[in-house]
N, C-alpha and C positions, 0 to 999 in steps of 0.2 A: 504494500500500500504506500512506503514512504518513497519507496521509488517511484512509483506513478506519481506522484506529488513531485516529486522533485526533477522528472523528465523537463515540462517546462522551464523551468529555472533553470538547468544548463543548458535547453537549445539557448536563451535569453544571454547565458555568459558567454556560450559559443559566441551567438552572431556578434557578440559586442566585440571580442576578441579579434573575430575576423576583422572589423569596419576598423578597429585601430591600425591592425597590421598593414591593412590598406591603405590609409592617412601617413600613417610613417615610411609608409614605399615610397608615394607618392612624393609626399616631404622628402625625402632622400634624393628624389629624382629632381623636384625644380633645385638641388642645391649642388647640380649637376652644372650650372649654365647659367651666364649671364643674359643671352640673348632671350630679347623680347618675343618673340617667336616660338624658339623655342620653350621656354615658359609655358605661353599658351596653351601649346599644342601639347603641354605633358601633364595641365589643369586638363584639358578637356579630355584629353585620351584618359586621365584617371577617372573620369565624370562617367566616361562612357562604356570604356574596358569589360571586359566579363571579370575579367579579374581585379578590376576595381568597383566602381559603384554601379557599374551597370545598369545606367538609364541608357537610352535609344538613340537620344539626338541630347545633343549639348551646345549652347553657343554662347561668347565671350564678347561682353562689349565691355567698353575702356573709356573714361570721361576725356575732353578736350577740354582741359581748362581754358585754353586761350580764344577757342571759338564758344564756349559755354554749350558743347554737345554732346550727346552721347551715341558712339561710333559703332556699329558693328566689326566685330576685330576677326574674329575667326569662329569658322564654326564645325562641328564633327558628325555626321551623322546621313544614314542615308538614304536615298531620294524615296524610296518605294521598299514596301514591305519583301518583294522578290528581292531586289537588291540587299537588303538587309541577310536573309537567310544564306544567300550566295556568300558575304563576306566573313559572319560568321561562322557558315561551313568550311569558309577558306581558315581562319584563324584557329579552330577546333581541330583540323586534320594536321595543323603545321605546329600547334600546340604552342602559338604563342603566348608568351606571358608579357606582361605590362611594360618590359623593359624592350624587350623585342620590338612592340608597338610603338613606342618611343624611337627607337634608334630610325625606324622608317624615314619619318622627318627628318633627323639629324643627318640625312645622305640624302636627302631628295628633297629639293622647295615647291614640290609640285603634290607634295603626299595631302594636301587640302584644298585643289583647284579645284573644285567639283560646283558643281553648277549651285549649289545650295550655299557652299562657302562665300561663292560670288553675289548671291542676294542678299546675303546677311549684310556683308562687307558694304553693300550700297545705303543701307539704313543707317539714318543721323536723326538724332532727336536734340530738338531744342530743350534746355534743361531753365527756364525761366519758371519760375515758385507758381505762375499760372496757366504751367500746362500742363490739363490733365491726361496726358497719356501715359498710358501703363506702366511704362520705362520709366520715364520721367518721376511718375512716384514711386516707381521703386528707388531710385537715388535719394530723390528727397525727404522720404522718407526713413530709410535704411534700415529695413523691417523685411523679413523674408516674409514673400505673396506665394498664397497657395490656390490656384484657380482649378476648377473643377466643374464639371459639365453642368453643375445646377447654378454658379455665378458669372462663366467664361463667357456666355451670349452677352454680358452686357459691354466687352470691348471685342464684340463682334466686326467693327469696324480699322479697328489698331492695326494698322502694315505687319506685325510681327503674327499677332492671330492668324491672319488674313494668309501668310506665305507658311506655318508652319501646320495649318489647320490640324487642328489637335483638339481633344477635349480635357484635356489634362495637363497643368504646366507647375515647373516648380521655380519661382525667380527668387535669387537668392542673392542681396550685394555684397561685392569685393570693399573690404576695410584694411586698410590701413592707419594703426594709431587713433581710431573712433571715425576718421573719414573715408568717406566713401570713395574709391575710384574706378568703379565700375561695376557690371554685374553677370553672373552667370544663371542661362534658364537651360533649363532639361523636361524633358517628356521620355514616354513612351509609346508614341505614335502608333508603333508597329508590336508590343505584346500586350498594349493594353493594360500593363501591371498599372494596380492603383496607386499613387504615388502618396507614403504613408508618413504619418508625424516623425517616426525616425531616420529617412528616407531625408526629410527636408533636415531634420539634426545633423547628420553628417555630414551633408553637403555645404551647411552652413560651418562647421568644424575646417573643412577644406577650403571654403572660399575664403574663411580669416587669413590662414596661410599661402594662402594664395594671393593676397591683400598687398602683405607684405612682400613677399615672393614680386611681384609685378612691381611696386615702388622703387624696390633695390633694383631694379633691373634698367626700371627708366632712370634712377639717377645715373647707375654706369655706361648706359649708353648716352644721356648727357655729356658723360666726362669725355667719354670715347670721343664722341663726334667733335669734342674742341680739340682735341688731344691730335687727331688724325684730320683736319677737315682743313683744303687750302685758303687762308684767309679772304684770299678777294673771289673766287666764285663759288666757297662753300662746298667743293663735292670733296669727295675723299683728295687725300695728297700723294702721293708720290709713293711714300714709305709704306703708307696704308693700302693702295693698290699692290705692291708687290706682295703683302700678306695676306690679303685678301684673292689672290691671282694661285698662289700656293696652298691656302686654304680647298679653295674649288678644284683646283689640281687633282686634290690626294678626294675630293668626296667622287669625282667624276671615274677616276681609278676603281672605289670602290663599287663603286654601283654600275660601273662599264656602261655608263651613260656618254652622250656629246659633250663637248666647250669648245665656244669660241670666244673670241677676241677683237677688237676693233682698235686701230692708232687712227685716229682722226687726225687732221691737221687742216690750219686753216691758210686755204691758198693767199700768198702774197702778201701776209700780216704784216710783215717791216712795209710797205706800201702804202698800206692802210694807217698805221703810226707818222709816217712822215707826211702823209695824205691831212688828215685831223687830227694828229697830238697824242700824246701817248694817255690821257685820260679819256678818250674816247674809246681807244682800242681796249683800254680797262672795259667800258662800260659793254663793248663788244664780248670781249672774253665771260661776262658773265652774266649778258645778258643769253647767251649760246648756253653756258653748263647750264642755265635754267631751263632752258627748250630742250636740252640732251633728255635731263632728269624726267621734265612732265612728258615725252615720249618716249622713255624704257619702260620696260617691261618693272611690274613687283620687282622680282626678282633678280633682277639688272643691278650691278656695279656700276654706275659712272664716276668716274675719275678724272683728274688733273694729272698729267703726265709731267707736264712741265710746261714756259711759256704757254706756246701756242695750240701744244699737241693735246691731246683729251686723249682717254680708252674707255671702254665698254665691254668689263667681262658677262660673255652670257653665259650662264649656265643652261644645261638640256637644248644648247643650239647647234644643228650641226650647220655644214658649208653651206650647203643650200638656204635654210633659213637665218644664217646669219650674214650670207649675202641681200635675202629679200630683204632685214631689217636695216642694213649699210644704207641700201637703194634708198629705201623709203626716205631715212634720215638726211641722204645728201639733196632727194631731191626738195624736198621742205625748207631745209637750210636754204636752198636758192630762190626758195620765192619766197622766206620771211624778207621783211623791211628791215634788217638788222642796223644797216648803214643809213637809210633813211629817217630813222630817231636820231640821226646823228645830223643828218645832212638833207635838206627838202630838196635841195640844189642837186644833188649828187644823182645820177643816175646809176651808178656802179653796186654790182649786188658781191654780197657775199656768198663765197661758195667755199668748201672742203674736199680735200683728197682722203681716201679711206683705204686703209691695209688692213685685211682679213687674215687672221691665224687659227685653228682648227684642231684640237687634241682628237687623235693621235697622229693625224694625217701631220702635219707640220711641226710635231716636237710631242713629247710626253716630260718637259719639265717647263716650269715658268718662263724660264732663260730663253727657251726653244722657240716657245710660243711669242716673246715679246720679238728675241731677232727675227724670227717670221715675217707677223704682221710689221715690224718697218720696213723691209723688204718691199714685200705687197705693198707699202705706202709710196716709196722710192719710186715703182712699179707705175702708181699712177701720178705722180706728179709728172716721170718723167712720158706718159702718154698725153699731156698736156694740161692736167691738173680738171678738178672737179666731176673726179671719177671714182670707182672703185674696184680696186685689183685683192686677189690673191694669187700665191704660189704654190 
């Protein structure tokens, strides 16, 4: 009889047992990495995991203090109940554990392009004390919301309802030191599990440390980007593209994926100096790395090389499509007004020569890849400039 009586009480010390060991994985694992991404992707993979908290779908937004919004950052989960069973069956045969799941991302920046990642990503909420949408009070409030099929109709109209249709949600904010900076929601779209008061404990147990986890992460990348970032156009500098170029190197090795490489250079720049002044040609130089940055790729390096030259490591690009992105990039360059902010007078366009390099076809070390793509650069200046070659 005392056994029957006491069955309950250790499945209760079990499960507790389990949900810590899982919090302390987890916790182990974001104090693996500084990068903001990474983080992310190791909160949500624990959010979602079988082997960690195993809800359905997970997704991470991050407040904008400086635009006062709140941003969709990243999100986990997948499109269709078929597609769910598929990747689970894949994970169950391969016997991945939560570490396994993790390292995916850490060699692949494509491990969450999926069409759901990209709508999340596109939702911003205004965070002013008089808007009531759902998100927004959850920040403002900083209170974990528990919606459920008998109150979820009434933000039946809210963009996050709307794209995750669900009957069931669990939103739970990111703290930091009592402040809010973001929040993470979870469902289970696809088994229907009810989403229960200890369910919503844990979660909120994970997203304290997670709070922090994120904070540390943005101040280091802070320091990073003054630390490594060229004073007058902001993009990375010189020192930080070659560790950044060897970084991708050795992930591209691993995963026997493509990279490529781009030396930009801007045709005739002493021209253009002696032409308007060498503060114009500042105003040139960066007002270009700003057009470089808003058309790469997420996952794009832009770089300052030096002077006049720029580079663009792509990761997952091979020849072909890092020739198509060269094209696109030179021909835009030549029909911005770069020189006409400078000059109404001036009819003279700016244009660039581009050298492509290509792992493994052109080199398998950084070295390899950089003498390449000058090459290829050499390549086209000397076919008459505002082209683009490789070797």
């Amino acid at each position: 009889m005392t056994e029957e009586i006491n069955k309950p009480k250790n499945a209760g010390i079990e499960k507790t047992r389990n949900e810590l060991a899982i919090l302390y994985e987890i916790s182990n694992a974001m104090r693996t990495t500084l990068k903001l991404d990474e983080i992310l992707y190791i909160i949500l993979t624990g959010v979602t995991a079988h082997t960690g908290l195993g809800f359905n779908r997970a997704i991470l937004f991050l407040i904008n203090e400086k635009d006062q919004l709140l941003e969709g950052k990243m999100a986990i989960g997948p499109e269709t109940g078929e597609e769910a069973n598929r990747i689970w069956k894949q994970i169950e045969q391969e016997k991945m554990g939560l570490d396994d799941l993790i390292s995916v991302f850490k060699f692949s920046n494509t491990a969450v392009e999926s069409e759901f990642n990209k709508r999340v990503r596109r939702l911003k909420i205004p965070l002013q004390e008089t808007n009531t949408d759902l998100l927004a009070m959850g920040v403002l409030e900083g209170m974990p919301l528990h919606l459920t099929k008998d109150n979820i109709d009434k933000y039946k109209n809210n963009p996050l309802i709307q794209l995750l249709t669900t009957q069931e949600l669990a939103l739970v904010p990111l703290k930091a030191k009592d402040k809010v900076n973001g929040l993470i929601v979870a469902d289970n779209f696809v088994t229907k599990e009810p989403i229960t008061k200890d369910d919503i404990m844990i979660l909120t147990m994970l997203a304290n440390q997670a709070g922090l986890a994120i904070q540390n992460s943005r101040l280091y990348e802070s320091a990073v980007t003054r630390a490594h970032s060229d004073s007058l156009t902001e993009l990375w500098n010189h020192g930080y593209f070659q560790y950044l170029l060897q970084d991708e190197v050795e992930k591209t090795k691993a995963m026997k994926s493509p990279l490529s490489m781009l030396m930009l250079d801007i045709d005739d720049f002493k021209a253009l100096n002696d032409m308007f002044g060498h503060q114009a040609g500042d105003r040139i130089l960066k007002e270009l790395a700003q057009f470089l940055k808003n058309r790469s790729r997420k996952m794009d390096y832009v770089c300052r090389y030096g002077g006049e030259e720029f580079t663009i490591i792509l990761p997952q690009a091979d020849k072909d499509e890092a020739f198509s992105i060269a094209e696109h990039l030179r021909s835009e360059i030549e029909k911005h007004p770069f020189i006409q902010h400078i000059s109404a007078e001036s009819e003279k366009k700016l244009t660039v020569s581009i050298g492509i390099a290509t792992f493994p076809r052109n080199g398998c070390s950084p070295s390899e890849l950089i003498s390449a793509s000058d090459r290829a650069l050499y390549q086209a200046k000397r076919k008459g400039k505002n082209t683009t070659c490789y070797v």
